[in-house]
N, C-alpha and C positions, 0 to 999 in steps of 0.2 A: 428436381428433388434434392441435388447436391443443395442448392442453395439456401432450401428450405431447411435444410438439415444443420449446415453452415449457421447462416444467418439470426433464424429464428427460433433453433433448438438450442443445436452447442454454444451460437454466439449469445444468447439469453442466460445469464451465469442463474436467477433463478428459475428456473424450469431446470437446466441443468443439476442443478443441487434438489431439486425437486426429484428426476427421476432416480436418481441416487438413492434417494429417502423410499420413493416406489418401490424400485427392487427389495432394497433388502427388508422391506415389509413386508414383501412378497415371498421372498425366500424364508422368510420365520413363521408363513401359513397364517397371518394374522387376520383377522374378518375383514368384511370388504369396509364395515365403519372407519373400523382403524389406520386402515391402509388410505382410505380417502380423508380423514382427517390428520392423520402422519404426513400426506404427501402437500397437504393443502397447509400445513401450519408451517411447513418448512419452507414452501415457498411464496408462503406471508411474511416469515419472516426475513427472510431474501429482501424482499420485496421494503419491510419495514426500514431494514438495515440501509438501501440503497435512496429511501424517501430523504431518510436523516442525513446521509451524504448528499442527497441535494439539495434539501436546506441547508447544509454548513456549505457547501462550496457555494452557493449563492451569493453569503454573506462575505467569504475570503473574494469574492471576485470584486464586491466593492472596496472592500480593505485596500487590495492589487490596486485597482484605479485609482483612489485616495493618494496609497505610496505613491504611485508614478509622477501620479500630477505634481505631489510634492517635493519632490527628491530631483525628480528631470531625470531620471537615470536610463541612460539605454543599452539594452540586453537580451541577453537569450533567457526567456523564462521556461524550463522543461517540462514538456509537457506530455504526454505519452499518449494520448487520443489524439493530438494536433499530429504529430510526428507517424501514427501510424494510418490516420487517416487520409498525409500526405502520399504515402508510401503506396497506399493500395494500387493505385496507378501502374505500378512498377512492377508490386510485390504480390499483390491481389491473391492469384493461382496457388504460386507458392507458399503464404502465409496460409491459405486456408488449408493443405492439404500437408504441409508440417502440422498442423494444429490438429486436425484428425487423428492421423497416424501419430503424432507426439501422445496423444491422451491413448492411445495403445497401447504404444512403449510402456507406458506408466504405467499400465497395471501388468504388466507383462513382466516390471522391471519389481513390483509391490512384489508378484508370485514369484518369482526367479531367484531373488536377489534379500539379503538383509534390510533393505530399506524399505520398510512398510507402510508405503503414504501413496494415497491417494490423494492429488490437488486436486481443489474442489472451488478454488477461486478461480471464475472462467476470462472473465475479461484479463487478468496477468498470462494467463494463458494465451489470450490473442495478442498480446503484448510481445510476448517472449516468443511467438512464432515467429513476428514482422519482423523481433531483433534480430535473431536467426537469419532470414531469409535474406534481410538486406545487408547484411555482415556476410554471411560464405559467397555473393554476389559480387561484394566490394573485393573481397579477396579471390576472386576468378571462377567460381565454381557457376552451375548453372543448369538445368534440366533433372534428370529423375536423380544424379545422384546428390544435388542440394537437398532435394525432399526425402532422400534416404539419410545421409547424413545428420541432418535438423530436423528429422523427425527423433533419431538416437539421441540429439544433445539436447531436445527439448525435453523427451519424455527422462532423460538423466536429470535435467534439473528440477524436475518437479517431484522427483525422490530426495535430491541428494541433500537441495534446502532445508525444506522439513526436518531433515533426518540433523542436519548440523543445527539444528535452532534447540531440538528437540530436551534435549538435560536441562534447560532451562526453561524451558516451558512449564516442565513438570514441575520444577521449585515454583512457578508463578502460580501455576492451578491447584496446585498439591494432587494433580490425579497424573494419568497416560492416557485419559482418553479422546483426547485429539491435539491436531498438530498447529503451527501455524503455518500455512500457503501465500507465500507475499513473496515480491522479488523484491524486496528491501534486508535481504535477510543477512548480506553481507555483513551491512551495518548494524544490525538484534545484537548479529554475534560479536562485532566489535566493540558495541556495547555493554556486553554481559562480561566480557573477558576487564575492558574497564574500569568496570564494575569494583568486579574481584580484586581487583589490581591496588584501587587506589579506593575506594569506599567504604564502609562499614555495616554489612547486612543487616546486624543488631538497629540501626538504627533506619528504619522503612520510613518512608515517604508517606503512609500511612498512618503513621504514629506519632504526625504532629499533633502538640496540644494547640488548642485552641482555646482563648479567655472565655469564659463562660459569657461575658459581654457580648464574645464576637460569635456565640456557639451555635448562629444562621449559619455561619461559611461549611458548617461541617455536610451541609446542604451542598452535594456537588454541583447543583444546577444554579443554584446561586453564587457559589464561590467563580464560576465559569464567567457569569455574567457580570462580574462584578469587573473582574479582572480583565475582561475582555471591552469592557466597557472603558477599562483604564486606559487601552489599546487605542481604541476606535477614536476616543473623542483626542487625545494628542496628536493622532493622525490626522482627522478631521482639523485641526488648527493650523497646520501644518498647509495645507493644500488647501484652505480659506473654503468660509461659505460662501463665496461669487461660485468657485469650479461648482460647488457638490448639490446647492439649489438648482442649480442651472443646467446640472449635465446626469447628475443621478438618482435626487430626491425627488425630482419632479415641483420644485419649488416647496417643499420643507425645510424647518430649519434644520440647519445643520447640525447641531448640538443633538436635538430629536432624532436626526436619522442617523446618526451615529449611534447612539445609545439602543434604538431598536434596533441596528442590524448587529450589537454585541449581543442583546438577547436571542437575537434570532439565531444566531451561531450555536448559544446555550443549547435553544430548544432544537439544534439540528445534535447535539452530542446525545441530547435526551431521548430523541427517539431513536440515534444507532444503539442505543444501552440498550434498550428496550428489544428492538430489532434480533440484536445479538442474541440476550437471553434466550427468547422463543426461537431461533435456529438453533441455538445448541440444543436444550431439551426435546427438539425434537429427532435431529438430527444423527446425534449419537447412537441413542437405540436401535433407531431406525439403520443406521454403518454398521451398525452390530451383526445386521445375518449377511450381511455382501463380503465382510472380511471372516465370520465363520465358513461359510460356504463357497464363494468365489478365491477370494483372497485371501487366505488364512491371517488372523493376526495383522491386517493393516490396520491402515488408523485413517480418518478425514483431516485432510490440510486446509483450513479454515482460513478467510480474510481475515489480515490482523486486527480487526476492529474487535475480535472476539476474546482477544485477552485485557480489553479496556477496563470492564466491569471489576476484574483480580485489583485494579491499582488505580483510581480515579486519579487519584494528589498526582503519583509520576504519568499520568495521561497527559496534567495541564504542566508541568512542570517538563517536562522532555520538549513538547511543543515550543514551549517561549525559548528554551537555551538551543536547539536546534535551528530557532529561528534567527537567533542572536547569532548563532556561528555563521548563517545563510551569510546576513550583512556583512559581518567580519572580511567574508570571503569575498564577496564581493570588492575591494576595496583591496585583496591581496591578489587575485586575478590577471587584471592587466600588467602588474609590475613584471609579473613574471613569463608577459608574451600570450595569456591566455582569454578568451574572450570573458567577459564580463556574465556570469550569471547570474538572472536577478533572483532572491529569493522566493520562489513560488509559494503562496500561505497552504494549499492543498497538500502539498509532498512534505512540507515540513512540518504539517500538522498529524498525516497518518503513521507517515516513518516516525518520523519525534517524536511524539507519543506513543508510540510501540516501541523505540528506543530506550526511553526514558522507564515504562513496565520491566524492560529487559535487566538495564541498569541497576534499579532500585531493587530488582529479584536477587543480585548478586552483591549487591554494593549500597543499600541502600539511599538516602537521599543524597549524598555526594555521588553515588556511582550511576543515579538518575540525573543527574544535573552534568557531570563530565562527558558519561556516555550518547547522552542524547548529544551536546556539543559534539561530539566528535562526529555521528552521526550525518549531524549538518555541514559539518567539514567536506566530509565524504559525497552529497550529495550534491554541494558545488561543485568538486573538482572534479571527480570522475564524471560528469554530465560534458566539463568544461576541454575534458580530453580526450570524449568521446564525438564532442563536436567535429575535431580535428579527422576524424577519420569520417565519420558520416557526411562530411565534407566533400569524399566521393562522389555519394550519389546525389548531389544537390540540395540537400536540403539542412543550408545551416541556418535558417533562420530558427529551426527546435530542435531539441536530443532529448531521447529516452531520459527519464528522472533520477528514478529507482536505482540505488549500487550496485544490484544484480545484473541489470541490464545493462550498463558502462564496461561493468567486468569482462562478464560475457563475449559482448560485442570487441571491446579491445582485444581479446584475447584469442577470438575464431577470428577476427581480419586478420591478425600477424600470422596466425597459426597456418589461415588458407595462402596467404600469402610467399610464406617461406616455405612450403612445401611443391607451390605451383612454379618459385625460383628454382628450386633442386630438379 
């Protein structure tokens, strides 16, 4: 029963966010119509949302192949399902039952406490257990009080992010009615502070003209493909059509299968847009009676795919300069003693582009184009100095992606660490 519970309730992020939507339709006494259609759209759109992320990561895996071939470069590319899927082995027990007892915490920590969020992203959630479990492990800890312990610092971060992204969010949506839930949040905020710092809000990302010659591009799905298309085919030249007939077109030409799989990327942003929309409008309402009546006054901490639709221009534009800072990084890495990471097109596309929204909310198109750069900075190096200690427990061939997670992890190894010295 644990497992089924585990597995295919909690670890299924929609069904998860489904019975969320259940309850507090249930608690607002709504007809059985409403509550089966609230519960069923919400986890369609779950469902839409995560279709679109695998069409676009379909298309960055060939991207990935393309660069390697091209470039010859070898490195740790991060990855957080590789990484935790290695771990279960290890970490298994303890990951699943921080992950339980953490999403207690959290609403324990929603009622108790100023910070009113409920995460609702389930997969960072099993992300942030693993990191947890094999961090207080590395640093000596072990049995019921690792799962007392990580279950407090899981269910703390899945308040505390939220609640730190939060002032900003609200300039992106113009409302308070939900948060974002992502462990990349390190980076939002570094971005949005950025932002402010060195960019000019007056001027959005949003508010480019466009020659009436060119006034398709205002077409996000087009603009996407155009540009992505720009991507694929210099890449594709790069690593020759002998590799990409021969080892991932299925004997197409190269030129064709590049240019499809830029579109195909399009139509993976197309349908998370899509996706989004119909989870929030259902969603919200529906969080409406579980925080009147259970929670007072929280909020749902949403995948950051859900503030995409607010900023289309810094979606693609965070992506490319986060991407650009990936390489840079790449290339500053080794000088300075540290492994080589390669830029991942997945991580630098959802952080970056929710970097890049964050940015342009405070700074606008300079504060989207620096922030998201910095972003990707951050993404290299804390993966690259996280490696170093996950290094413990064997498994350096991957590290956690996400800034939240490098943070974290560096931070409870030194912390169990020097406490298990004393």
């Amino acid at each position: 029963m644990l497992d089924v519970i585990m597995n295919d309730i909690l670890g299924t992020p929609a069904i998860l966010v489904g019975l969320f939507a259940f309850v507090g339709l249930l608690i607002q006494k709504k007809s059985t119509s409403t509550v089966l259609s609230g519960t069923l759209k919400t986890i369609m759109g779950f469902v839409i949302l995560g279709a679109g992320a695998s069409v676009l990561i379909g298309s960055l895996n060939h991207f990935s192949k393309m660069f390697d071939h091209a470039f010859h470069i070898q490195g740790v590319i991060p990855n957080n399902e590789a990484i935790v899927a290695a771990a279960q082995t290890s970490f298994g027990t303890s990951t699943a039952m921080i992950m339980v007892f953490g999403m207690i915490m959290n609403i324990l920590f929603a009622r108790f406490t100023p910070f009113k969020y409920i995460f609702l992203t389930g997969h960072h959630t099993l992300f942030m257990a693993c990191l947890i479990a094999a961090s207080l492990s590395v640093g000596g800890m072990s049995g019921t009080p690792l799962i007392i312990v990580g279950s407090i610092i899981l269910g703390l971060c899945m308040v505390i992010f939220p609640a730190m992204l939060q002032p900003t969010v609200r300039q992106i949506t113009g409302s308070d009615d939900f948060a974002v839930g992502h462990f990349g949040s390190v980076g939002y905020y570094v971005s949005a502070k950025i932002g402010k710092l060195l960019g000019n809000k007056a001027k959005s990302t949003e508010d480019i003209k466009v020659p009436k010659s060119l006034g398709f591009l205002k077409d996000t799905s087009v603009a996407v493909s155009l540009t992505m298309s720009l991507f694929f085919i210099i890449i594709a030249l790069f690593a020759g059509s002998s590799y990409i007939e021969t080892q991932l077109s299925g004997g197409s030409n190269f030129i064709v299968f590049a240019i499809i799989q830029a579109i195909t990327f399009a139509a993976g942003v197309y349908i998370i847009l899509a996706g989004v929309r119909m989870l929030i409008s259902e969603i919200v309402p529906a969080f409406k009676g579980i925080a009147d009546k259970l929670v007072p006054n929280t909020k749902p901490a949403l995948d950051c795919p859900t503030i995409f639709p607010f900023a289309p221009n810094a979606v693609i534009i965070g992506f490319l300069f986060s991407f650009v800072a990936g390489l840079v990084s790449m290339f500053i890495l080794p000088l300075i003693g540290l492994k080589v990471i390669v830029p991942g097109l997945v991580p630098h596309f959802f952080t970056g582009a929710t970097a890049g929204v964050f940015g342009n909310a405070t700074g606008g198109r300079r504060g989207a184009i620096v922030g998201a750069f910095a972003n990707g900075l951050m993404i290299s190096f804390i993966p690259a100095l996280l490696l170093i200690f996950m290094g413990d427990i064997g498994y350096e061939g991957t590290t956690f992606g996400d800034s939240d997670f490098g943070i974290v992890g560096i931070i409870l190894i030194n912390i169990v660490k020097l406490f298990g010295a004393v």
